[in-house]
C-alpha positions as CSV (number, residue, x, y, z in Angstrom):
1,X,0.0,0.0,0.0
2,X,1.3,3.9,-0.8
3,X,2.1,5.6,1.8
4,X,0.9,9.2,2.1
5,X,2.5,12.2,1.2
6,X,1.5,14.0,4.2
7,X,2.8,13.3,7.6
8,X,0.8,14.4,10.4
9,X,3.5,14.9,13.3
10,X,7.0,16.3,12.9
11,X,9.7,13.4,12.9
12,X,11.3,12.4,16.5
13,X,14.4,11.7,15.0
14,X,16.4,14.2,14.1
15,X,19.8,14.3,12.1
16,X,21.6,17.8,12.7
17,X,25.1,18.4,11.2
18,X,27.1,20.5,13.7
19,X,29.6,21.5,11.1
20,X,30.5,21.0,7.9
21,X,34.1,21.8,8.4
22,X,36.5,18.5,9.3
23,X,40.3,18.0,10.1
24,X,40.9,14.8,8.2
25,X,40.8,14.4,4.6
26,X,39.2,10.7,4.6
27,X,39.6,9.0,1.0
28,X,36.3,7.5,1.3
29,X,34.2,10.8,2.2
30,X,32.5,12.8,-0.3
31,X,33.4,16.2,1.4
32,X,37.3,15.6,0.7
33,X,36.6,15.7,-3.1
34,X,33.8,18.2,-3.3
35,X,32.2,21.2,-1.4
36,X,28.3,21.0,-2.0
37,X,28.0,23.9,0.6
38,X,29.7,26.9,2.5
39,X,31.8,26.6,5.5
40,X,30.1,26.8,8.4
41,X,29.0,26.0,12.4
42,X,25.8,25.8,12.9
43,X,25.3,27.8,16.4
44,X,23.4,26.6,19.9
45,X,20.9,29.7,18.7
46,X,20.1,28.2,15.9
47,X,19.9,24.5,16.9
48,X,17.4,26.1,19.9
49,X,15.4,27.3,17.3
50,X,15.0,24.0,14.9
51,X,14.1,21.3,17.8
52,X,12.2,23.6,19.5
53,X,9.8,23.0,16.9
54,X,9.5,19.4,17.4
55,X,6.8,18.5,20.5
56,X,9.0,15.2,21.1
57,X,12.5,14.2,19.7
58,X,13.5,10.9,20.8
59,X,17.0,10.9,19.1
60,X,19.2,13.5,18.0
61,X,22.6,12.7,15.4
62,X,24.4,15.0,15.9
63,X,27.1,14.5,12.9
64,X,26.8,15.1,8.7
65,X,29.4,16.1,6.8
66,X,32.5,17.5,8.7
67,X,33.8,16.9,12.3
68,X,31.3,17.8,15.4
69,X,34.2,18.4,17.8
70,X,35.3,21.4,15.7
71,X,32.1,23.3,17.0
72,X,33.0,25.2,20.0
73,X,29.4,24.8,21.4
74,X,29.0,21.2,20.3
75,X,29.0,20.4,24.4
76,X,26.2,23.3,25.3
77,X,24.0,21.6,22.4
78,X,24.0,18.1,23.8
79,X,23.4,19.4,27.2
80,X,20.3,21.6,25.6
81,X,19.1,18.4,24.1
82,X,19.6,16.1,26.7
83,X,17.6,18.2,29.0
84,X,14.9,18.3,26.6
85,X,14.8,14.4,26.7
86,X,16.3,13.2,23.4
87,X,19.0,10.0,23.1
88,X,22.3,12.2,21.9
89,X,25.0,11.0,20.1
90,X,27.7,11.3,17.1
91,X,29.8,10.1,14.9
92,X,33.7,11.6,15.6
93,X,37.4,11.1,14.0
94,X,38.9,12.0,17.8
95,X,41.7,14.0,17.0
96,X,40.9,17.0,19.2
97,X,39.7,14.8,22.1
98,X,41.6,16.3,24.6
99,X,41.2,15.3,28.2
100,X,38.9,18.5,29.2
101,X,37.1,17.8,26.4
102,X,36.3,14.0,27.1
103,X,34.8,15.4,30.4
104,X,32.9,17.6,29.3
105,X,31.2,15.6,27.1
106,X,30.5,13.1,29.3
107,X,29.4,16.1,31.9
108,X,26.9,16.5,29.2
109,X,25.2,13.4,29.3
110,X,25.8,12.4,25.7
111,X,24.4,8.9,25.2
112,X,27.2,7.7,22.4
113,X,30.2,8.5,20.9
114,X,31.4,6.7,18.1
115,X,34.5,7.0,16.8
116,X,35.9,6.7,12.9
117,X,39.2,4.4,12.9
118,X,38.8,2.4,9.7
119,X,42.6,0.8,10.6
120,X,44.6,-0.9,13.3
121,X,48.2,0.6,11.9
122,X,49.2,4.3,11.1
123,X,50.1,3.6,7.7
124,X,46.8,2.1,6.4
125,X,45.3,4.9,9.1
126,X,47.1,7.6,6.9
127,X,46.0,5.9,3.6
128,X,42.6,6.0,4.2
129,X,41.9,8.7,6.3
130,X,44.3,11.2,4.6
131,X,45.9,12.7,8.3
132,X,48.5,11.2,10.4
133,X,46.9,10.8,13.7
134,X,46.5,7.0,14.3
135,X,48.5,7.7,17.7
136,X,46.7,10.3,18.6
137,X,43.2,9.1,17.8
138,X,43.9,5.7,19.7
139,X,44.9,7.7,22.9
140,X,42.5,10.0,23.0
141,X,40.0,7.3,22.9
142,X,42.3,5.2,25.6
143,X,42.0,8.3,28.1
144,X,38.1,8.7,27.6
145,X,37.6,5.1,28.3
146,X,39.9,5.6,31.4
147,X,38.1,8.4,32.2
148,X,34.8,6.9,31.9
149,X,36.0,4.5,34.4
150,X,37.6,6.7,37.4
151,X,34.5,8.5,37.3
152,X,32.1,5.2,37.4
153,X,30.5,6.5,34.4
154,X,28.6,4.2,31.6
155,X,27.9,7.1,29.4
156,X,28.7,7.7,26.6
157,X,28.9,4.3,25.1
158,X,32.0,4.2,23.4
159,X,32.7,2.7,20.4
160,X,34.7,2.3,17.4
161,X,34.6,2.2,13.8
162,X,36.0,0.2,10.6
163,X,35.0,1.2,7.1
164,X,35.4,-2.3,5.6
165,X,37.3,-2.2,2.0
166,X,39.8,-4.5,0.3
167,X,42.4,-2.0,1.2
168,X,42.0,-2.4,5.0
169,X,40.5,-5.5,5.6
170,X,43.5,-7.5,6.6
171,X,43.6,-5.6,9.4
172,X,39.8,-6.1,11.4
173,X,41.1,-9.0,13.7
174,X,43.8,-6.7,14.7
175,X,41.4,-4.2,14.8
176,X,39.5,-6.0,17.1
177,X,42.2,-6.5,19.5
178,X,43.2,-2.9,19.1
179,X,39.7,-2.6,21.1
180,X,40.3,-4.9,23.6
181,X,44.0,-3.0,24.4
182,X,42.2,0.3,24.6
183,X,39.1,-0.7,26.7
184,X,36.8,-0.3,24.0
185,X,33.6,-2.8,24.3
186,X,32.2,-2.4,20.7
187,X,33.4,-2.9,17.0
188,X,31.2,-1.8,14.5
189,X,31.9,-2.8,10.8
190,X,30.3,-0.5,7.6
191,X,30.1,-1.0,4.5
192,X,31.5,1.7,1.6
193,X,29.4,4.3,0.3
194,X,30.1,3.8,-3.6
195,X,30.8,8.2,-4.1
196,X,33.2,7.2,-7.1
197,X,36.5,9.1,-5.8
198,X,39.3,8.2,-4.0
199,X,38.7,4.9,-2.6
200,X,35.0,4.9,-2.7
201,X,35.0,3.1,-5.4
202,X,33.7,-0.4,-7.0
203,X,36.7,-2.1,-6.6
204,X,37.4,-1.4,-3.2
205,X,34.1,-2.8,-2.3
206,X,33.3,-6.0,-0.7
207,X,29.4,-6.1,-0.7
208,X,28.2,-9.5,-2.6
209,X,31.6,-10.1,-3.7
210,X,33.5,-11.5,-0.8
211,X,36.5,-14.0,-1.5
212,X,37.6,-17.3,0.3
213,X,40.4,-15.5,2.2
214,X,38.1,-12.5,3.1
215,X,35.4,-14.8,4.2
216,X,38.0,-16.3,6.8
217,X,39.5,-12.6,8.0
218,X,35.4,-12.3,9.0
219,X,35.9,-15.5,10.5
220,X,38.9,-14.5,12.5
221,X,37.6,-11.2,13.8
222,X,34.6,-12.7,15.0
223,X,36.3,-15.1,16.8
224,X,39.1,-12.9,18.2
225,X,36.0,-10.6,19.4
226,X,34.3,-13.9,21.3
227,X,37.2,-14.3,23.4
228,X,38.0,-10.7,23.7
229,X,34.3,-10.2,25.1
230,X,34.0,-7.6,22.1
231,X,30.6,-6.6,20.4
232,X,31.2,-6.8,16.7
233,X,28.6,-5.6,15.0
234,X,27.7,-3.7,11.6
235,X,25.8,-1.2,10.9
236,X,22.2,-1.7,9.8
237,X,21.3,-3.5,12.9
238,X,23.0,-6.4,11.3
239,X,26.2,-8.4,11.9
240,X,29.8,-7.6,9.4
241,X,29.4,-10.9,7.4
242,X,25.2,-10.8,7.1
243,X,26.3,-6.7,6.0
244,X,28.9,-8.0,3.4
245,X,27.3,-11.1,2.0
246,X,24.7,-9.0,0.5
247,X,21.3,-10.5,-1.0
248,X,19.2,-11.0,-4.2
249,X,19.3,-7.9,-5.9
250,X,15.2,-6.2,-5.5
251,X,13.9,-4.0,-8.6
252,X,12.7,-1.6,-5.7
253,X,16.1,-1.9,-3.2
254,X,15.2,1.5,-1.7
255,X,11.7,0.7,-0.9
256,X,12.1,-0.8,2.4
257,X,13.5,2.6,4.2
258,X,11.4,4.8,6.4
259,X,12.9,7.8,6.5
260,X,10.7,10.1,4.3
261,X,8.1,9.4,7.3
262,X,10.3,8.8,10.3
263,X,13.5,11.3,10.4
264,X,15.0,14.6,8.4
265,X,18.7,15.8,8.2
266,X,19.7,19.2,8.6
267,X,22.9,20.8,7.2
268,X,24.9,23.4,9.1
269,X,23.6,25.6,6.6
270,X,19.8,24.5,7.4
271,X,19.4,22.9,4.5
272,X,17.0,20.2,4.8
273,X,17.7,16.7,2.9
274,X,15.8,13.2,3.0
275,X,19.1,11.6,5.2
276,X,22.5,11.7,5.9
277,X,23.5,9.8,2.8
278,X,21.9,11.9,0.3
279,X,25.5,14.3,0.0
280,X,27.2,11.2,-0.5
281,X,24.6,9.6,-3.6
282,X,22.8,12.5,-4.9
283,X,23.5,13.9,-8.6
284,X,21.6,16.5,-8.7
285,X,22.5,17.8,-5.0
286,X,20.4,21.1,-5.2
287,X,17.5,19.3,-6.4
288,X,17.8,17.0,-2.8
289,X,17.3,20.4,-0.8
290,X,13.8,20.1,0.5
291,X,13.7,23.5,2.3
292,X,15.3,25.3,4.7
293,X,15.3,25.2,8.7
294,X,16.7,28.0,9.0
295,X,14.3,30.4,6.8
296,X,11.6,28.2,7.7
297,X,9.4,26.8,9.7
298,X,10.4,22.9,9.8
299,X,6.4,21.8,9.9
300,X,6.4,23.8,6.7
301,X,8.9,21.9,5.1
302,X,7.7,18.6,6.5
303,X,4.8,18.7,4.9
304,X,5.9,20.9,2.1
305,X,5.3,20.2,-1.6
306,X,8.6,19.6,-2.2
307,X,8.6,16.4,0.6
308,X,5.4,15.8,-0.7
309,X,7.0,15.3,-4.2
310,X,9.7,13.3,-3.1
311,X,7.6,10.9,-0.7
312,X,5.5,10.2,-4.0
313,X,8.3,9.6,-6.2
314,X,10.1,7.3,-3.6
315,X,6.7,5.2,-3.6
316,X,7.2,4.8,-7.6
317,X,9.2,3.2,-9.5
318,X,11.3,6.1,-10.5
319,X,13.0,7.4,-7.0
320,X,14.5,10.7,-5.9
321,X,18.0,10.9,-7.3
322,X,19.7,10.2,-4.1
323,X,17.7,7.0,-3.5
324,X,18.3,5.3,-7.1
325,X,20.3,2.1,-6.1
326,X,20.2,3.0,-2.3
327,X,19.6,-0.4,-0.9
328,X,22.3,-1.7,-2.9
329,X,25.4,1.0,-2.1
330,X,24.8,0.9,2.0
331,X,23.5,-0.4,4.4
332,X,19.9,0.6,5.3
């Protein structure tokens, strides 16, 4: 059955994107190859104004393009947000995770803090993440962890993060164990976002294509992880070799996502977009700008003609631009 274009209450959860600035230059991130918007932080005035629209917000993201720990009020924001109820949490590369910041975030009450490795050595670090910092990243998350644990703490959860690829793949059992040194409980494994630059590319990908010896490395890590007493999961709500495996390819792969109905993504500019991948898969990135939270009212938007036009064209068989072949390029 369609579903309708109209949505009668606001989302409750909410995707806003802190900055779009970022000190690494990841090879597998669109921003490193192309700006699609100005520079900019988005302030704690303005995030006051755009969820103070919403009558309940159950989660708030609080990454997008660019690094959140760059924003010099990213700590007053989760505070605002946790005191208006909401599950916080974001997506970070650690590099300025200083000490006095790890408190203060976990002062804040953020929920989660997740934290983009994709390697276990500096060198494959360096190769895909375009910034030598392997050290640096791997203590600062050792000292929040340590930190967490003087002060008898259990928030944020803490975990880490491995961009699967051919070029690092070798390395996720000693990833794993780079977890268990550091105190880190949970491993989570993604798949690539197929941008077409740098590494994001079709033949570093491993969905629906994985080889004998890659099968076993899966094999390994998960095993490593089981006697570690380390979570290793994938993203998608799914485990790294059900992620990777990949199934029959659907006519409609997109179809199966909720997030036209259930959650928007704002940009630092207030640009509203369908979800946090659209900068990555969109063509036509202009033509995924479904209004403005910053100009407008976000109930406006919501229910605006152009989501209106978008949630019909998603329930045809000729998608929005940024959803052709999603489904098939990530995990949902």
């Amino acid at each position: 059955m369609e579903r309708p274009r109209v949505v009668a209450s606001l989302p409750r959860s909410l995707y806003l994107e802190t900055t779009n600035r970022c000190d690494s230059k990841c090879q597998t991130c669109a921003r490193t190859f192309n700006t699609v918007e100005p520079p900019k932080d988005l302030t704690l005035i303005e995030l006051r104004g755009i969820v103070d629209q919403f009558p309940v917000l159950d989660r708030v993201v609080l990454h997008g393009i660019g690094e959140p720990l760059l924003n010099r009020e990213l700590v007053p924001m989760v505070a605002y947000l946790k005191a208006k109820g909401a599950m916080v949490l974001f997506n970070s590369d650690a590099i300025t995770l200083t000490p006095t910041r790890a408190r203060q975030l976990i002062e804040s009450g953020l929920d989660e803090y997740r934290v983009s490795v994709d390697a276990a050595t500096r060198e494959t670090y360096l190769k895909i993440r375009g910034v030598d910092r392997f050290d640096r990243v791997v203590g600062n998350v050792q000292t929040l962890v340590e930190l967490l644990r003087s002060l008898d703490r259990t928030t944020p959860r803490v975990s880490i993060w491995f961009t699967a690829m051919r070029v690092n793949l070798e390395e996720l059992p000693a990833f794993v164990r780079l977890a268990e040194k550091i105190g880190v409980p949970e491993v989570y494994v993604q798949r690539l976002v197929l941008y077409g630059q740098g590494l994001a590319v079709e033949a570093q990908s491993l969905h629906g294509s994985l080889q004998e010896r890659e099968e076993r490395l899966l094999e390994e890590a998960e095993r490593v992880a089981q006697t570690a007493g380390i979570a290793l999961r994938a993203s998608g709500l799914t485990t790294p070799r059900e992620s990777l495996t990949g199934t029959a390819e659907s006519k409609r792969p997109w179809a199966g996502c909720q997030r036209p109905w259930t959650l928007s993504y704002v940009t630092a500019n207030g640009n509203v977009l369908p979800c946090c991948v659209s900068p990555w898969v969109a063509k036509n990135y202009s033509g995924t700008v479904l209004g403005n939270a910053l100009e407008q009212r976000f109930h406006d938007i919501w229910n605006g003609e152009r989501y209106q036009r978008f949630r019909a064209d998603f329930e045809s068989d000729t998608p929005p631009d940024p959803c052709r072949g999603c489904g098939r390029l990530w995990s949902i």
